[in-house]
C-alpha positions in Angstrom: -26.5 3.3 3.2 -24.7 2.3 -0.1 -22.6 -0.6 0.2 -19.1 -0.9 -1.2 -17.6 -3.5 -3.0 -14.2 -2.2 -3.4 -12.8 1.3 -2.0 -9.4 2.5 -3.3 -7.3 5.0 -4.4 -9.8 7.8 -3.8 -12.3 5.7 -4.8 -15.0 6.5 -1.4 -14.2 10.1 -2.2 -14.9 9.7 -5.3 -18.4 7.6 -4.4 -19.3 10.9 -2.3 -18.9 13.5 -4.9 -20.2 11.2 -7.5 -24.0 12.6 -7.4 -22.8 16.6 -6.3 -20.0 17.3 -8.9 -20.8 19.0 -12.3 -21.4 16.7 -14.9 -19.0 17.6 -16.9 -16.5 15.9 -14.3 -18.5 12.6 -14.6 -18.1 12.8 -18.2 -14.3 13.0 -18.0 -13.7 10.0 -16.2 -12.7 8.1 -19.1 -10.6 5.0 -19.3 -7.5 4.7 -21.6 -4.0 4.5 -21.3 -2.9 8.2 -21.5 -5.9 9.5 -18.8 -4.8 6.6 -16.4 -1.1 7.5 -17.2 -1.8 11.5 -16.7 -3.4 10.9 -13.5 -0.8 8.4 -11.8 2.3 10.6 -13.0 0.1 14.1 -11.6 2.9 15.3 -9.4 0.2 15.2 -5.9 0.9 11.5 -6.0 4.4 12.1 -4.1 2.8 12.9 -1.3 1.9 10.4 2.2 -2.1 10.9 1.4 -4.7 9.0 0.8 -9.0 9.5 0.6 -9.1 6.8 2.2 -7.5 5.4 5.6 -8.7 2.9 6.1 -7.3 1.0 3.9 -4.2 0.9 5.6 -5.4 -0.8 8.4 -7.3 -3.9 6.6 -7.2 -6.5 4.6 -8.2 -6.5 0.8 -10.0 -9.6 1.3 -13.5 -10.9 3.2 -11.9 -11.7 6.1 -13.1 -10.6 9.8 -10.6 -7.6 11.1 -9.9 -9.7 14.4 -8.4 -12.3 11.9 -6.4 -9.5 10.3 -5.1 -8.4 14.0 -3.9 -11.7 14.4 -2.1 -12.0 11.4 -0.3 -8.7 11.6 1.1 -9.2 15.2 1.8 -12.8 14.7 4.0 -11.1 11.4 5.4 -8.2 13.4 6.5 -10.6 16.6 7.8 -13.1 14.3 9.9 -10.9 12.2 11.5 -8.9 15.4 12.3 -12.0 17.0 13.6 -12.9 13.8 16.0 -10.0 13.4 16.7 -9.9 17.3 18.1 -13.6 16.8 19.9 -13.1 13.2 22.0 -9.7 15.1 22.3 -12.3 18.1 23.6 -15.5 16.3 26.3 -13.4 13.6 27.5 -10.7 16.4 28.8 -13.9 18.2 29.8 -15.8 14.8 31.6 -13.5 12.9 31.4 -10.1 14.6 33.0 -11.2 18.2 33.5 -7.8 19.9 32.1 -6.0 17.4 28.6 -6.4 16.6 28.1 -2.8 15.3 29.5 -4.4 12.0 25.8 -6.4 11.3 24.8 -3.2 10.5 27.4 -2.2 7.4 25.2 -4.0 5.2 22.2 -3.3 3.1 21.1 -7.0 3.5 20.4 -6.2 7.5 19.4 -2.2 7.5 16.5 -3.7 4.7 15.9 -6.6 7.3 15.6 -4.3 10.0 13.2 -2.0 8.7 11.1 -5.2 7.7 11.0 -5.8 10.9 10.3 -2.7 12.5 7.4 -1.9 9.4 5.6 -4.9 10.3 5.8 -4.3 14.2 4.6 -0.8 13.6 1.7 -2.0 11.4 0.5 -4.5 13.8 0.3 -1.7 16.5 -1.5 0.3 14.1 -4.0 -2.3 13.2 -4.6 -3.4 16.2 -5.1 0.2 18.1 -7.7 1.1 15.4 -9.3 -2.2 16.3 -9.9 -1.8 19.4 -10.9 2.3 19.0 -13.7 0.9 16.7 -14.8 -1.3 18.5 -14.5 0.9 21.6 -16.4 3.3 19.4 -19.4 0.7 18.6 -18.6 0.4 15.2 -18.4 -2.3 12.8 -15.5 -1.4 10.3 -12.5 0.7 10.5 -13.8 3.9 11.5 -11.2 6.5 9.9 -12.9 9.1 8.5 -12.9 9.6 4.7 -11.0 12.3 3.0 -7.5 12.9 2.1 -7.5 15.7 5.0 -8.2 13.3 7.3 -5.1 11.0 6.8 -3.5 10.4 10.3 0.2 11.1 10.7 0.9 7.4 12.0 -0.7 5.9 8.5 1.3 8.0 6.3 4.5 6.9 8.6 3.3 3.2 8.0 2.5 4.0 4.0 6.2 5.4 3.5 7.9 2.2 5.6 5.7 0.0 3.7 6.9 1.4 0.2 10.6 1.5 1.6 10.7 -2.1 2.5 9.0 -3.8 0.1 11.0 -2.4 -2.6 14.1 -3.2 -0.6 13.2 -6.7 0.0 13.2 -7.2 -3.7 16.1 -5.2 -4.4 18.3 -7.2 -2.0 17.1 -10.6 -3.3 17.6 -10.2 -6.9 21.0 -8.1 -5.8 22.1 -11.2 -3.9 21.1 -14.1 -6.4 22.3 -12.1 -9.4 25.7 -10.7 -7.9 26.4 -11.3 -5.0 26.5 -15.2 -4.7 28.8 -15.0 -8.1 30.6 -12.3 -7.2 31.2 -12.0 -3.6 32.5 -15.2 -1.5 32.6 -13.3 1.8 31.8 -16.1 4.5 28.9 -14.5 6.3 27.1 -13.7 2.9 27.0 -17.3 1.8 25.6 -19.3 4.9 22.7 -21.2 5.3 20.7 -18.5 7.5 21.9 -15.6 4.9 20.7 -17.3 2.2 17.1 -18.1 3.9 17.6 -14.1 5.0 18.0 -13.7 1.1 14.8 -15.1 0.4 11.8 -15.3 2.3 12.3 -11.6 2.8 10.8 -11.3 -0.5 8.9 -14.3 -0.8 6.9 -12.7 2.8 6.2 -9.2 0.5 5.1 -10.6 -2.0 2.8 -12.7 -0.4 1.6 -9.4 2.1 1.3 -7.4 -0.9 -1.5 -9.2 -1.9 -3.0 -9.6 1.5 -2.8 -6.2 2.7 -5.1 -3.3 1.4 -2.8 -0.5 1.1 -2.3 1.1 -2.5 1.0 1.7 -4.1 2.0 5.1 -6.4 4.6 5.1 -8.9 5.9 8.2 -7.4 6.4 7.0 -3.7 9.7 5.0 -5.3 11.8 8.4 -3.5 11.1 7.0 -0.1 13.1 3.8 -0.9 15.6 5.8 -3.1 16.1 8.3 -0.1 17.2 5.3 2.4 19.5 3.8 -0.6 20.8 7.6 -1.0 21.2 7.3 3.1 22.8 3.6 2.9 25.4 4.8 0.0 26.5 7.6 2.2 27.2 5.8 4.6 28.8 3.1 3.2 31.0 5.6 1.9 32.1 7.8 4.9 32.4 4.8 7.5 35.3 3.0 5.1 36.6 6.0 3.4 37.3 6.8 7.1 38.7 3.4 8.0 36.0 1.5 8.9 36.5 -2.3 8.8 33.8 -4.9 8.0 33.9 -8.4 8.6 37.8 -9.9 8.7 38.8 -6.5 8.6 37.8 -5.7 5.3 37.5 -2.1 4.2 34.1 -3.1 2.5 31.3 -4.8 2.8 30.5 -6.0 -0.7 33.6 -6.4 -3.0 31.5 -4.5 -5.8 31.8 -1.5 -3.7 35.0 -1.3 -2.6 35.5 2.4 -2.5 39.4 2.3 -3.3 38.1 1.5 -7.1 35.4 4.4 -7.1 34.2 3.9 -10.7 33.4 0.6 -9.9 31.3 1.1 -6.3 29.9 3.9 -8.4 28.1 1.9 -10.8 27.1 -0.7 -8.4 25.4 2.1 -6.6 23.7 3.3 -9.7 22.8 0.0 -10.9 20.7 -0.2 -7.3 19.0 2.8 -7.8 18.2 2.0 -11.4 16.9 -1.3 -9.6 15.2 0.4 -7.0 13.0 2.1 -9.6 12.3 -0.7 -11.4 11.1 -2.7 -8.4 8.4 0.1 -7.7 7.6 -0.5 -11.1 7.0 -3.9 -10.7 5.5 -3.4 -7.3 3.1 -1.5 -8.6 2.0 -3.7 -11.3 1.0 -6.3 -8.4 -1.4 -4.1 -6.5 -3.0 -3.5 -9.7 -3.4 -7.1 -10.2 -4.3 -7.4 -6.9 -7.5 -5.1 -7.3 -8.0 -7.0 -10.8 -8.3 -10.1 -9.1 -10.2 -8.4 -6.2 -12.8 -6.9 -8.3 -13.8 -9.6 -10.9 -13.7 -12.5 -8.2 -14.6 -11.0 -5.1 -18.3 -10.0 -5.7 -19.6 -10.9 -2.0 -17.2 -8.5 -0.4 -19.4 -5.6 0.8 -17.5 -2.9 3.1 -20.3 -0.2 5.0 -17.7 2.7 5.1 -19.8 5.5 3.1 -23.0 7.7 4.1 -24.0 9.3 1.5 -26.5 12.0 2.6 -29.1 13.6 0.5 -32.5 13.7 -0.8 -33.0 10.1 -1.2 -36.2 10.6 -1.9 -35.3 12.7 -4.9 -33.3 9.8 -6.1 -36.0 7.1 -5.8 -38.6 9.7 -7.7 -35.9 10.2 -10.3 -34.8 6.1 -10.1 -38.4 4.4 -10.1 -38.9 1.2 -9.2 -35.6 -0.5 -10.7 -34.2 -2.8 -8.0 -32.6 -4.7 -10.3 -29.0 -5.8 -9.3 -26.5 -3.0 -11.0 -23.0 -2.7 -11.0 -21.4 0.8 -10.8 -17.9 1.9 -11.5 -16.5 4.9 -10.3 -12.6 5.9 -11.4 -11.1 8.3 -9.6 -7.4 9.1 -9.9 -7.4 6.6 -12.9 -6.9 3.7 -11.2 -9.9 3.6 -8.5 -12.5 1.1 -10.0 -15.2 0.8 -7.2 -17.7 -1.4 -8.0 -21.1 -1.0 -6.1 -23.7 -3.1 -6.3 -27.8 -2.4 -5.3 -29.6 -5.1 -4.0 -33.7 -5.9 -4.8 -34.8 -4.2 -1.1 -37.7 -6.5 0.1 -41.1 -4.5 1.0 -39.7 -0.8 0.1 -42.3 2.0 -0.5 -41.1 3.7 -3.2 -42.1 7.2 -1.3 -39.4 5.7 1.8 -36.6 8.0 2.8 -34.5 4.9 4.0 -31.4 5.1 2.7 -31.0 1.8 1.3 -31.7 3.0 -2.3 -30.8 1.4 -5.1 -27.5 2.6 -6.7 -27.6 4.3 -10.4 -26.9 3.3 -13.5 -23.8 5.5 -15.0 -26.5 7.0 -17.4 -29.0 7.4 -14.6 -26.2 9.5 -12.6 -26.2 11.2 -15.4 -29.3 12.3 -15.3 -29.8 12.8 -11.6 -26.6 15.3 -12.1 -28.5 17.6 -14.5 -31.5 17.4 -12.6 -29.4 18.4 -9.4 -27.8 20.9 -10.9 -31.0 22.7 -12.4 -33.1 22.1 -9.3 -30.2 22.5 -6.7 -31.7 20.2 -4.4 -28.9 18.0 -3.8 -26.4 18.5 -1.0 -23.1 19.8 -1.8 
């Protein structure tokens, strides 16, 4: 069973066709700026799937699963309460007899979808829980392969994209503008200012708890709900729609009796939108930076690779020297494996604990593959 240290962005995928696919393949995986920027910009990255599911349902870090169920649902109950109480406490504040107005601005639909991502992830991580452990296993038990990606995970990948770019969006929105530019009463009080805040502070603090990869591309989910938002923005005052104190906006900037001037507001937000993803993504890559050169005890059992293993030890020897093996798939899925010295081993064994290849060895044990055809396809 090969062991895996790290296993993103395609990467267990990658792990499986490593020793079957021609080796001319192997020999393309090259690192640089343009490959990496070529593969990230290839136009399948808009789309909700992923090689692997399983990391949408775990932690990047060495930390028991239970621990990570309890950490998601304490998140998710904490931020619905949270939301429950903020639509609670300003209906009777500021909205009396009209609470439908909480939900004019961006602030709230961005704190509302916070909410309702982190509920919806808790369920998900804790039903795939329990089905594992149900099932006897171990690990998350989501089968590998992008054809495999449940419906519910790509509903919790797109929500995750949409509010964590929106968190940040709204803070730097409110610190930058709003508070210099606005003096409505119910954007400047204590609570809206915490609201403000610690929406971000909590994403960037999950984004590097949490397991899931970010693409460039998926910045049209949160651009879709900002297209949504300035809509209806637009329609509900254009048609006499009051906000609070029976303003006919919500934020002075976009006061849709000076178009031009709600116009750039709402392309200086989508402008920001896609510079957040940006900056979004530059985290989970950090993230995985910091995960691979500092994590080197984290070992997850999510790959069988089948095959003649006793192929591989003829071709392999004796080497049971510790090796490090990188794999890049999509340019950006570094997985590094590691092979243990295995205590007692026959070298004729079949067991499957084999040590891994060196790249140059894979090399090797492709062209003997592909002359011999006695590996599995």
């Amino acid at each position: 069973m090969y062991e895996l240290a790290d296993s993103d962005e395609s990467g267990d995928e990658a792990i499986y066709q490593g020793l079957h696919r021609p080796r001319r393949h192997m020999e393309e995986r090259r690192e640089g700026c343009c490959h990496f920027t070529a593969e990230e910009l290839d136009a399948d990255n808009f789309a909700l799937s992923h090689s692997n599911p399983n990391l949408f349902i775990r932690s990047q870090w060495p930390i028991p699963q239970l621990w990570y169920c309890v950490y998601r649902v304490v998140v998710g109950v904490g931020f619905i309460v949270w939301v429950a109480m903020d639509i609670y406490t300003e209906a009777n504040e500021f909205y009396v007899g009209h609470p439908e107005v909480w939900f004019i601005y961006a602030t709230n639909w961005s704190f509302m979808l916070l909410g309702i991502s982190n509920m919806y992830n808790a369920i998900l991580v804790v039903y795939y829980y329990c089905k594992t452990k149900k099932d006897g296993k171990d690990d998350c038990g989501l089968e590998l392969g992008s054809d495999n990606m449940p419906w519910s995970i790509m509903i919790h990948w797109m929500l995750y994209n949409i509010v964590s770019n929106a968190a940040l969006v709204v803070t730097i929105s409110f610190w930058t503008f709003l508070v210099s530019f606005d003096d409505g009463e119910v954007l400047m009080t204590p609570m809206s200012r915490v609201k403000h805040t610690l929406n971000t502070v909590f994403v960037l603090i999950d984004i590097m708890i949490q397991a899931v990869p970010i693409r460039l591309f998926h910045v049209v989910y949160p651009l879709f709900i900002a297209a949504v938002y300035i809509v209806f923005n637009a329609l509900y005052f254009l048609n006499n729609g009051m906000g609070y104190e029976g303003k006919h906006y919500a934020y002075n900037t976009m006061d849709w009796t000076y178009p031009f001037t709600a116009a750039i507001t709402c392309a200086m937000g989508l402008v920001g939108a896609t510079l957040i993803q940006c900056v979004l993504f530059l985290l989970y890559k950090l993230r995985r930076w910091i995960y691979r050169n500092y994590n080197v005890d984290h070992c997850n059992d999510l790959l069988n690779i089948d095959g003649d293993n006793s192929e591989r030890q003829r071709i392999l020897g004796n080497e049971h020297n510790t090796r490090n093996y990188s794999a890049n798939a999509n340019g950006d899925s570094d997985i590094e494996m590691q092979s243990q010295p295995i205590e007692g081993q026959n070298n004729d064994s079949n067991d499957t604990n084999v040590p891994l290849p060196t790249v140059e060895q894979s090399k090797f044990i492709l062209n003997s593959s592909s002359n011999t055809n006695t590996q599995n396809q």
